[in-house]
MDTraj code that builds the backbone (N, CA, C; nanometers):
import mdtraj as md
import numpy as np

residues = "UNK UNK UNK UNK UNK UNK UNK UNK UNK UNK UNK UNK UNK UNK UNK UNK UNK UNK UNK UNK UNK UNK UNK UNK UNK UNK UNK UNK UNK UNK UNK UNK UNK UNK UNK UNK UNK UNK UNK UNK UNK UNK UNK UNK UNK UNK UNK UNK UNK UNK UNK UNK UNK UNK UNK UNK UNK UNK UNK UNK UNK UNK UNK UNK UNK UNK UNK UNK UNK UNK UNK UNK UNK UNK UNK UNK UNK UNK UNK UNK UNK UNK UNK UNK UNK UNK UNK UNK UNK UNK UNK UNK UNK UNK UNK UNK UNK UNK UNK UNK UNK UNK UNK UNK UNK UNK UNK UNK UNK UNK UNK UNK UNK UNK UNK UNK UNK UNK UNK UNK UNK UNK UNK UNK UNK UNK UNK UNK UNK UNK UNK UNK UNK UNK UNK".split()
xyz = np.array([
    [10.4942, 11.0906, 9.0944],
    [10.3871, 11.0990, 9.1913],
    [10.2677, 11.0203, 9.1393],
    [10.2185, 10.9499, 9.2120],
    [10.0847, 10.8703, 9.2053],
    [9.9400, 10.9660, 9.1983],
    [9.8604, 10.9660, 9.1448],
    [9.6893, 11.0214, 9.1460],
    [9.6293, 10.9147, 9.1471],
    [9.5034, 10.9397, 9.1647],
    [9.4073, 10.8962, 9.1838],
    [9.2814, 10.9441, 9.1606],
    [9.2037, 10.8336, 9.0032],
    [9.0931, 10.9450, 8.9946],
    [8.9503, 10.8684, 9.0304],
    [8.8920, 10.9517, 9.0828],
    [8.7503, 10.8692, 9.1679],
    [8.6530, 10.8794, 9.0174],
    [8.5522, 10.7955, 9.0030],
    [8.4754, 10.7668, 8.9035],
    [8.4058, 10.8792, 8.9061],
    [8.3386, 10.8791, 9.0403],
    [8.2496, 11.0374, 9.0215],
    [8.3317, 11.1610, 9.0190],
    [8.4944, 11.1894, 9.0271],
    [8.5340, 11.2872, 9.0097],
    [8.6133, 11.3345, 8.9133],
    [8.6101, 11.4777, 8.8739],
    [8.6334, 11.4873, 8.6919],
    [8.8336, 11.5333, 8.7473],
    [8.8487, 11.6165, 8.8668],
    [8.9623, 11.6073, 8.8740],
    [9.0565, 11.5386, 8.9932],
    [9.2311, 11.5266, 8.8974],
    [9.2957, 11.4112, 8.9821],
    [9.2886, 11.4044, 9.1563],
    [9.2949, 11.3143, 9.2112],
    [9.3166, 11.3556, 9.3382],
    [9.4017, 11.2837, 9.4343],
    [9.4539, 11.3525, 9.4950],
    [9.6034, 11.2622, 9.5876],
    [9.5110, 11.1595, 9.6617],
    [9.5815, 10.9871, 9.6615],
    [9.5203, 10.9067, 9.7064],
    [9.6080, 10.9364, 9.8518],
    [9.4907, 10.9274, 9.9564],
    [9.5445, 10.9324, 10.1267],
    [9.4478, 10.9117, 10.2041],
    [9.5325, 10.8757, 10.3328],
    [9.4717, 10.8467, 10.4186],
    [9.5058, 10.9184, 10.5432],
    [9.4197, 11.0531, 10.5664],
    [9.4673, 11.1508, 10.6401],
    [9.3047, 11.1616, 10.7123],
    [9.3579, 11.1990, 10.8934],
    [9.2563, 11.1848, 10.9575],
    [9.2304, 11.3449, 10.9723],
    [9.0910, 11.3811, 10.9769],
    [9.0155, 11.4727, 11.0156],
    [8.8939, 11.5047, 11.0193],
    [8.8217, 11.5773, 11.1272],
    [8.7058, 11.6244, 11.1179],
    [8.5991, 11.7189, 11.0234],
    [8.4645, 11.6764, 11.0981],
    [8.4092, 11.7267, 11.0261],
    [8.3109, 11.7951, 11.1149],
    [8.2526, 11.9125, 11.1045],
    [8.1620, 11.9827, 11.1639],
    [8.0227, 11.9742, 11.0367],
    [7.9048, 11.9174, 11.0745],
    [7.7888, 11.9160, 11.0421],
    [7.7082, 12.0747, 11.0576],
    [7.7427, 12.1217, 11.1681],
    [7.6525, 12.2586, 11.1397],
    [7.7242, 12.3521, 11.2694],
    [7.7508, 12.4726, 11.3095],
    [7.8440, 12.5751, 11.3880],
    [7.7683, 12.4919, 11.5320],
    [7.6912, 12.4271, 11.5874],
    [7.6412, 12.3696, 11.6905],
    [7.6754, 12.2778, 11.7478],
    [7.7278, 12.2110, 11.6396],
    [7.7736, 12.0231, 11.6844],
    [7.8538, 12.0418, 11.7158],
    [7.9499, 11.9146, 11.7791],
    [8.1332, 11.9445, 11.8190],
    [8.1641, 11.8179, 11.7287],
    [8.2366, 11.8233, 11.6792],
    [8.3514, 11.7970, 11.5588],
    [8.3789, 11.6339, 11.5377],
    [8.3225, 11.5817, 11.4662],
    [8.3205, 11.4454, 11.4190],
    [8.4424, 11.3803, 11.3560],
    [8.5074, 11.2907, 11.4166],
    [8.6289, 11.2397, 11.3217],
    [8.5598, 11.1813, 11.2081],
    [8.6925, 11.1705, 11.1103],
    [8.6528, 11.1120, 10.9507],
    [8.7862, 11.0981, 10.9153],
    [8.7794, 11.0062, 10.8060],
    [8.9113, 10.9753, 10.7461],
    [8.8700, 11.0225, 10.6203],
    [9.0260, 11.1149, 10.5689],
    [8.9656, 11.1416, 10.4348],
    [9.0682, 11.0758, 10.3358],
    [8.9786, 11.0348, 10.2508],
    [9.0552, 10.8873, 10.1607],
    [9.0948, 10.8994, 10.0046],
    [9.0752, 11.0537, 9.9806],
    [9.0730, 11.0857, 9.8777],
    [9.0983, 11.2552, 9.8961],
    [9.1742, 11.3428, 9.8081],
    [9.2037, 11.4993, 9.8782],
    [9.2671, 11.5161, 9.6933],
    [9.1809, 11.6219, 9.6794],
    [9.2202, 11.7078, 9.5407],
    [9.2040, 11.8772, 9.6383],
    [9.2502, 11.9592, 9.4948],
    [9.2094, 12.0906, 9.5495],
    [9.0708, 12.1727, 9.5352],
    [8.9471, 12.0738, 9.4737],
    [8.8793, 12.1556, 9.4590],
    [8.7719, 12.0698, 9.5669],
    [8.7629, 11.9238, 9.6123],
    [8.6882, 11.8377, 9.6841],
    [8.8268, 11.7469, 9.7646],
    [8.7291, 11.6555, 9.8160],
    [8.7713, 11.5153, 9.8732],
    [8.6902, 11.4308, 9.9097],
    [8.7089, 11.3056, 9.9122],
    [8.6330, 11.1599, 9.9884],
    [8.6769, 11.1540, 10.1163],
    [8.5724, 11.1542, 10.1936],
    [8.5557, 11.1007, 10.3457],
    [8.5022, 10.9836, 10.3814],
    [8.5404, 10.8881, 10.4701],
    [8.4795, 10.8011, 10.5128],
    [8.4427, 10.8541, 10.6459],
    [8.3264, 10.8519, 10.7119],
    [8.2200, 10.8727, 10.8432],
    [8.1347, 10.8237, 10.8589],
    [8.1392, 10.7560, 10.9836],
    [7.9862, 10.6590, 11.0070],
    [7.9012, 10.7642, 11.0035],
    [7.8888, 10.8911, 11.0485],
    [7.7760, 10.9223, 11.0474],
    [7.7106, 10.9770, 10.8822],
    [7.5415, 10.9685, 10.8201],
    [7.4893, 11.0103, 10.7636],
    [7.5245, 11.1117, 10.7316],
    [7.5677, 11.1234, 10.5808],
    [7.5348, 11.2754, 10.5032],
    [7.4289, 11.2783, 10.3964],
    [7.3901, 11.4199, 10.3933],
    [7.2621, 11.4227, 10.2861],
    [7.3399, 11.5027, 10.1681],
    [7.2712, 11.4842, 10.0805],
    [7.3342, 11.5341, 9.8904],
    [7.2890, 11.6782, 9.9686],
    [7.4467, 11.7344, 9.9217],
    [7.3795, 11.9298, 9.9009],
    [7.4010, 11.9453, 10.0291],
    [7.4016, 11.8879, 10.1472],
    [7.4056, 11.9565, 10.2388],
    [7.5604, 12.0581, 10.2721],
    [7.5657, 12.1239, 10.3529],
    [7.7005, 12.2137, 10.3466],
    [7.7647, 12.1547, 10.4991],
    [7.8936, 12.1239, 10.4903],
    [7.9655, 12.1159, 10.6348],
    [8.0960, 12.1548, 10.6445],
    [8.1587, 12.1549, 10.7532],
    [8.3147, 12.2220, 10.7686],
    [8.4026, 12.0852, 10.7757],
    [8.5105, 12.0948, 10.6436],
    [8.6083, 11.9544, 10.6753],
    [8.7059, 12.0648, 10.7477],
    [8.8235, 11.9606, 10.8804],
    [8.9126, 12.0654, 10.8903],
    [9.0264, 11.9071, 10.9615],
    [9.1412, 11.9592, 10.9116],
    [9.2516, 11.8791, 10.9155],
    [9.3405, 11.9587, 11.0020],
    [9.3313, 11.9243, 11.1124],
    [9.4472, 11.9980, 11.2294],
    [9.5847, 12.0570, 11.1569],
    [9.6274, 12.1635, 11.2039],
    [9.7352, 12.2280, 11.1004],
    [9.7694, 12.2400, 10.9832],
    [9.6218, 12.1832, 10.8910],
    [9.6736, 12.1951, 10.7576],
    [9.5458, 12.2969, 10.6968],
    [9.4390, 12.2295, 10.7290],
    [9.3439, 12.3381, 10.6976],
    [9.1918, 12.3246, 10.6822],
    [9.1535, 12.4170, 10.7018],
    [8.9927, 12.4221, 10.7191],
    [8.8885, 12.4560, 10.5969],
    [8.8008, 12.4249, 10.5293],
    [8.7692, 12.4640, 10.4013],
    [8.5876, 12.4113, 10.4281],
    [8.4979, 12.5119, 10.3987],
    [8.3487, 12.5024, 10.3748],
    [8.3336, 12.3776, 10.2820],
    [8.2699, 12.2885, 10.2745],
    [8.2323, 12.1771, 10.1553],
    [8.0755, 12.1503, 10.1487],
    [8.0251, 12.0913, 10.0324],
    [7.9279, 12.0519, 10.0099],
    [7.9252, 11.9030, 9.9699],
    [7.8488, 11.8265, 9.9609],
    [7.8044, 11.6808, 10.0189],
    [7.7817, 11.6299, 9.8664],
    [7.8888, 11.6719, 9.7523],
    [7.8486, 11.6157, 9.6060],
    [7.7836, 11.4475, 9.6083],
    [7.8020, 11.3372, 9.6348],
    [7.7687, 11.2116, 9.7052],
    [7.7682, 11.1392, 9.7819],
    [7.6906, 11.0424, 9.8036],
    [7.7105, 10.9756, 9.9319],
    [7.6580, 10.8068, 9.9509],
    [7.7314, 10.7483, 9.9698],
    [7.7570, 10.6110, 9.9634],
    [7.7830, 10.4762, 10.0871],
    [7.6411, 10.5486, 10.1944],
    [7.6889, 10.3877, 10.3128],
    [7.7905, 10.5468, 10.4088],
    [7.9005, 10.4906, 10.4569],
    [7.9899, 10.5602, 10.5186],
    [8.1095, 10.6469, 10.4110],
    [8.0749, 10.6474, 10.3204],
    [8.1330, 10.7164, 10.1723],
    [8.0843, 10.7782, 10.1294],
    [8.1446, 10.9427, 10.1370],
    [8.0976, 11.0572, 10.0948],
    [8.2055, 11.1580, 10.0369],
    [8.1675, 11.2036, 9.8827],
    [8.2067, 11.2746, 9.7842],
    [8.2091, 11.4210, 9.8738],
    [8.2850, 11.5012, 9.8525],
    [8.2984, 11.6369, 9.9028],
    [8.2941, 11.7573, 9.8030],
    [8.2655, 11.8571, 9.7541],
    [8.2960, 11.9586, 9.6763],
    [8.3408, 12.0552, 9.7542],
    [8.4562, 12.1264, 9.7636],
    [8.5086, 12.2478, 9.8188],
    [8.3849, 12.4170, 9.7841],
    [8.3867, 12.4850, 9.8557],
    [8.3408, 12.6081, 9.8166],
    [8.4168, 12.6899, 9.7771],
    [8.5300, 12.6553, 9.8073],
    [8.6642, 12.7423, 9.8011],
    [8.7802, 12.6496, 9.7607],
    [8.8603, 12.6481, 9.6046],
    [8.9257, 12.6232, 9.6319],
    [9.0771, 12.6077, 9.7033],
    [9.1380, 12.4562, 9.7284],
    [9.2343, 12.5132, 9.8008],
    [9.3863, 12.4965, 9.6940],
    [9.3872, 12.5000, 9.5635],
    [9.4840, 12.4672, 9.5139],
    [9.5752, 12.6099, 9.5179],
    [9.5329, 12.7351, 9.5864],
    [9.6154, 12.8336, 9.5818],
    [9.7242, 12.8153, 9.7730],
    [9.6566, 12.7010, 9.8371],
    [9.6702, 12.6607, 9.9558],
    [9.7691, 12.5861, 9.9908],
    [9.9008, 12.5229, 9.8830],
    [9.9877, 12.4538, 9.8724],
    [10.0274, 12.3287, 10.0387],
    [10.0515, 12.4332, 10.1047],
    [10.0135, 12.3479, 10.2741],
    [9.9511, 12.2561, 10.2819],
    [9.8208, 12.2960, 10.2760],
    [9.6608, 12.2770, 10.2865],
    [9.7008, 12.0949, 10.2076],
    [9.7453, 12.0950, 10.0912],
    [9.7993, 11.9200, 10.0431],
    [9.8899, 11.8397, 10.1089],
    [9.8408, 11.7368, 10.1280],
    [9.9075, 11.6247, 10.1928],
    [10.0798, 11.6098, 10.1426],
    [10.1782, 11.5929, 10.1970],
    [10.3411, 11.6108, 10.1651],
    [10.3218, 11.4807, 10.1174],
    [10.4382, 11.5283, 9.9966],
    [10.4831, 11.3776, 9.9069],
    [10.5109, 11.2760, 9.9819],
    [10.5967, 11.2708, 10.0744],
    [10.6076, 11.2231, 10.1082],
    [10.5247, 11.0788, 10.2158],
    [10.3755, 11.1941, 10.2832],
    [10.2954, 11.0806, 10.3375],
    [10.2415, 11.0344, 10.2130],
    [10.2023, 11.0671, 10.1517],
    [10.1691, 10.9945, 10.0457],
    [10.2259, 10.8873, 9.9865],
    [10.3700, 10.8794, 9.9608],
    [10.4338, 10.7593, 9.9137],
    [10.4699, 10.6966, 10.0025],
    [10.4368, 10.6950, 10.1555],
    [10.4038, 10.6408, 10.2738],
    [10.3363, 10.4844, 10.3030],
    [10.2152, 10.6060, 10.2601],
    [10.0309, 10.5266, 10.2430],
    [10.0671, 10.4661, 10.0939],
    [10.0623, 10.4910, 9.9652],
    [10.0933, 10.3850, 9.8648],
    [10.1775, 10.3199, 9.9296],
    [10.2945, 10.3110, 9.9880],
    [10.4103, 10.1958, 9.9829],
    [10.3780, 10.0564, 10.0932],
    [10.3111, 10.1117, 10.1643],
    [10.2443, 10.0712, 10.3047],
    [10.0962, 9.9970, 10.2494],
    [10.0427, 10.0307, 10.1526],
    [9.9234, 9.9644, 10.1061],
    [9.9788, 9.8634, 10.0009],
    [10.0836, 9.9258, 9.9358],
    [10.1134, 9.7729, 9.7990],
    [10.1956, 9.6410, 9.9067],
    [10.2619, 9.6460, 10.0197],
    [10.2898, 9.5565, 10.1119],
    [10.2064, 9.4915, 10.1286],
    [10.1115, 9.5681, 10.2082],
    [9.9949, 9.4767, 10.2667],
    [9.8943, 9.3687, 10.1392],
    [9.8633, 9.4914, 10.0000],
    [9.8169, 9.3827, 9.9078],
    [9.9211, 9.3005, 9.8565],
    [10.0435, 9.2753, 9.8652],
    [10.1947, 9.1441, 9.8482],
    [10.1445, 9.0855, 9.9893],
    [10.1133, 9.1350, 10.0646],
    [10.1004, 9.0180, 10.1968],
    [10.0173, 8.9065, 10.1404],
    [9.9014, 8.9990, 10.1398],
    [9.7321, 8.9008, 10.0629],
    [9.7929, 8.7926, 10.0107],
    [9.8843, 8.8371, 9.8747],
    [9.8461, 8.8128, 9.7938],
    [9.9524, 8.6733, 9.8015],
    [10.0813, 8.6216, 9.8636],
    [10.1527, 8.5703, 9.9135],
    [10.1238, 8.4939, 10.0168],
    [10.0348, 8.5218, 10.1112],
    [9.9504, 8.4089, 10.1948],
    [9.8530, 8.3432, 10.1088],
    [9.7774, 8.3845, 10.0232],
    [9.6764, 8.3058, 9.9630],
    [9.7518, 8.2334, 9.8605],
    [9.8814, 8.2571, 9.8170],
    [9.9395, 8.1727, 9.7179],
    [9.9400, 8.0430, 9.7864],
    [10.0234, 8.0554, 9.8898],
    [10.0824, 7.9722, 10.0337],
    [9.9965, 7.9015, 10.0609],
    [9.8772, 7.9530, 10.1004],
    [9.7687, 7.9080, 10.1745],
    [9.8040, 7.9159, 10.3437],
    [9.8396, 8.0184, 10.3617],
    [9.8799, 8.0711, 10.4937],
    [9.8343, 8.1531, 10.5416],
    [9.8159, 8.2261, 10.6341],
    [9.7126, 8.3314, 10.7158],
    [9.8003, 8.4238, 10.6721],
    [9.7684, 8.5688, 10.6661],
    [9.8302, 8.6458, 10.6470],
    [9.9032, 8.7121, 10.7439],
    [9.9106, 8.7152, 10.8442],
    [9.9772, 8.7465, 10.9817],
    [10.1256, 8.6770, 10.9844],
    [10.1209, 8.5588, 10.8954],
    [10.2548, 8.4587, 10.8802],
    [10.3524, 8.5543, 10.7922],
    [10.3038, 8.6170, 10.7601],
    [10.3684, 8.6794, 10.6120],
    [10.4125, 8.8263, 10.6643],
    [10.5194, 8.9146, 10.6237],
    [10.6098, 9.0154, 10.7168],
    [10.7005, 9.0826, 10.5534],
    [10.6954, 9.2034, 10.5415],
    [10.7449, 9.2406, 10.4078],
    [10.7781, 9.3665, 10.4574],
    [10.9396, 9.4035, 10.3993],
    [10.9793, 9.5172, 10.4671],
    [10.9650, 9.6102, 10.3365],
    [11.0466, 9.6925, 10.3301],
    [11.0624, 9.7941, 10.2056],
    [11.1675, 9.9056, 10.2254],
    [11.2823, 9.8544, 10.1539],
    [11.4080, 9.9230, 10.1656],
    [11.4405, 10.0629, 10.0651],
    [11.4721, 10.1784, 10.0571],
    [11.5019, 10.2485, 9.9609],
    [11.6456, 10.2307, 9.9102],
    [11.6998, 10.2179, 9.8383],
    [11.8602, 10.1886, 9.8044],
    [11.8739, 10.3239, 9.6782],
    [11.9584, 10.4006, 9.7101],
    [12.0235, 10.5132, 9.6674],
    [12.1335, 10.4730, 9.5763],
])
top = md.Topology()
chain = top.add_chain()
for i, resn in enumerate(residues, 1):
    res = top.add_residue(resn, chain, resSeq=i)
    for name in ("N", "CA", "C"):
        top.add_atom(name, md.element.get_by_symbol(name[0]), res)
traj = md.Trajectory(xyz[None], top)
């Protein structure tokens, strides 16, 4: 299995790209976000909208799970998460091995695309890379 450790964060965290909201305060209605980073005690979100350090909001991932967080950093549309609760007793609640070696296998393609058109000197759209498992 692959980790991923963020500079500002002390523990590992599954690299993904799993969509879900975010509630800013029990008033608002529910903001999409991609979260780009998922351990059990935080995660990284990407959201256009503004977060402030410290502030408290609700992340919640349709059928997997809902968890209080706090706003550890924030960076442009890049924001650090701290859980209030963790969820490592939440096993569900983590992204399946499987999407995960999904999103890695699906991202090292695309950087062999790059990286194979710019050898070329070809657009990258010219370039098409499958990925077979052989047993």
């Amino acid at each position: 299995m692959v980790y991923w450790l963020d500079q500002r964060c002390l523990d590992n965290q599954f690299r993904s790209m799993i969509q879900g909201q975010v509630i800013l305060d029990s008033s608002y209605s529910p903001i999409a976000c991609s979260i780009t980073g998922l351990s059990a005690s935080g995660a990284r979100i990407e959201i256009s909208e503004p977060l402030n350090v410290s502030s408290e909001l609700e992340l919640i991932v349709p059928a997997k799970f809902n968890v209080r967080a706090k706003v550890a950093w924030s960076e442009g549309s890049d924001h650090g998460l701290t859980f209030l609760k963790s969820l490592e007793n939440d096993i569900s609640a983590l992204p399946e091995t499987s999407e995960i070696a999904q999103f890695i296998v699906q991202e090292a393609l695309d950087e062999a695309r790059r990286k194979i058109a710019a050898a070329l000197n070809s657009p990258v759209s010219t370039i098409a890379l499958t990925f077979e498992t052989v047993l």
